[in-house]
N, C-alpha and C positions, 0 to 999 in steps of 0.2 A: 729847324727851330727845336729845342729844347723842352717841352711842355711850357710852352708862352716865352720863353728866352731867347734870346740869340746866340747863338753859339762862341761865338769872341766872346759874349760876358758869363756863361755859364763856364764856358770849357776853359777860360783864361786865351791869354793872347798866344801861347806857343805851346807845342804840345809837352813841354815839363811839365806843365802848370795842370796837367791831366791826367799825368802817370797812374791816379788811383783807379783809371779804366783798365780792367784787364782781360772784361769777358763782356763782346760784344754781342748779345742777342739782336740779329736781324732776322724781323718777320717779312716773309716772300712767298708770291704766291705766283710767281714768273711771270707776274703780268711787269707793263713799259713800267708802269709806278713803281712796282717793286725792283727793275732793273736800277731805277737814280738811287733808290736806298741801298740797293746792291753798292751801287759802285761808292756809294758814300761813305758806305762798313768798312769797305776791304780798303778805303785809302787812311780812312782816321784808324783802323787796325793798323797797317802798316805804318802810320806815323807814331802810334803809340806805343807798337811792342805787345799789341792783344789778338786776342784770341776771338774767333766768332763762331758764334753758333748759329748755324742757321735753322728758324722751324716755319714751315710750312705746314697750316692748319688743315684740314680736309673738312667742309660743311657738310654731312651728308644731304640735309636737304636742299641744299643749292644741287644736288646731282637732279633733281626730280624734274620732269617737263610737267607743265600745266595739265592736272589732273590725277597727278602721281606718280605718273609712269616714273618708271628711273633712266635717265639719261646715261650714264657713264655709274660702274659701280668704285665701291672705295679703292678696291685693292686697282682697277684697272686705274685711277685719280693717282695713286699712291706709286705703281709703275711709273708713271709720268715723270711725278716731278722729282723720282729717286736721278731718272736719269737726266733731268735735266739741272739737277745737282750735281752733276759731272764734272760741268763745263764751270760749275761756281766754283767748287774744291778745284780743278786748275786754274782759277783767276788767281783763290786766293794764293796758291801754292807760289805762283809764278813772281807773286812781290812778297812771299816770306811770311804771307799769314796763314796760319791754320784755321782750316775750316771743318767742324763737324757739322753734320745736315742731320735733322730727325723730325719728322713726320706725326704731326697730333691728329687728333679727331675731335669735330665737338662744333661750339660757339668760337669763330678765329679770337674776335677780341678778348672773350675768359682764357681759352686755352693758349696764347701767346702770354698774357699776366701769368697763370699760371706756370707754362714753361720757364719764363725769365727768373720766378723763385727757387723754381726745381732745380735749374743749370747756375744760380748764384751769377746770374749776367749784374756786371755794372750799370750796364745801359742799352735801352732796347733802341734800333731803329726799326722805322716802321715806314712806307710810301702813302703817298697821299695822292690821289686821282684828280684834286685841284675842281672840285666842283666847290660852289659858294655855299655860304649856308643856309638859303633854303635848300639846295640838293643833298642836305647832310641832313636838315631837318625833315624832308619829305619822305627818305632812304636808308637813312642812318650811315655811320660809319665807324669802320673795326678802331682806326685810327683814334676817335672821339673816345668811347670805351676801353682803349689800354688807357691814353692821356689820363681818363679819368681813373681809373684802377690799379695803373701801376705804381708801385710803393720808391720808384727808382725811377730816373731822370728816360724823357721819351724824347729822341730826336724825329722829327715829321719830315722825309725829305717829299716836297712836290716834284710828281712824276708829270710825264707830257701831259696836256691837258687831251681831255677827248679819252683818254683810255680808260675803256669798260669791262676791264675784268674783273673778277671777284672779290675784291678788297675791300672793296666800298657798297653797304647796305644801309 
């Protein structure tokens, strides 16, 4: 979905009717959610003829275990997901899309709006972990906060249900 849209009425019925996407911002954070968004970038890039950016935000406080401690630090989070960027830059490669991958720090929902101005994306996709809204209103969500702050059209793809990874607060 489109920020409240459907994608046939937002994007038009075929992909001419879309041409003016050319710089796809998907936000990933290599959870299952962010895999459907994945695979939903790299196929509307390839039918479009665009380009995707990938950014992967890093929460440092989501690193801490209860009390303070630090769990995991940035740079080793940051190791992570460069390499698990690997395997996204050969998806895309593999059906003719370019993929850059770059790595923020911060709040995911500000720093994903703010990525998508910086890199001049047409349109951000973003995964959604498919809890209802009381668990969006009890936990919040990064998804809820681009919808609401980006200046530029948001597609919402829902990921498998049940999965709890870091996307969704």
């Amino acid at each position: 979905m489109i920020a409240g849209v459907g994608l046939t009425s937002a994007l038009g019925d075929s992909a001419q009717e879309a041409r003016w996407i050319n710089r796809i911002l998907l936000a990933t954070d290599f959870s299952a959610a962010s895999g459907a968004a994945t695979s939903q970038a790299i196929e509307l890039a390839a039918q479009l003829g665009a380009d995707v950016i990938a950014v992967s935000v890093i929460e440092p406080r989501a690193l801490r275990l209860p009390g303070g401690r630090p769990a995991s630090r940035v740079d080793q989070v940051r190791a992570a997901r460069e390499e698990a960027a690997q395997d996204l830059v050969a998806d895309g490669r593999a059906v003719g899309v370019k993929i850059e991958f770059l790595v923020w720090v911060g709040e995911p929902g500000d720093r994903i709006v703010e990525a998508a101005s910086a890199e001049a994306a047409d349109l951000i996709v973003v995964g959604s972990h498919g809890r209802g809204s009381v668990g969006r209103f009890l936990i919040g969500s990064v998804y809820d906060d681009i919808v609401r702050h980006a200046t530029g059209p948001v597609m919402v793809v829902r990921g498998p249900a049940g999965d709890s990874a870091e996307g969704d607060r």
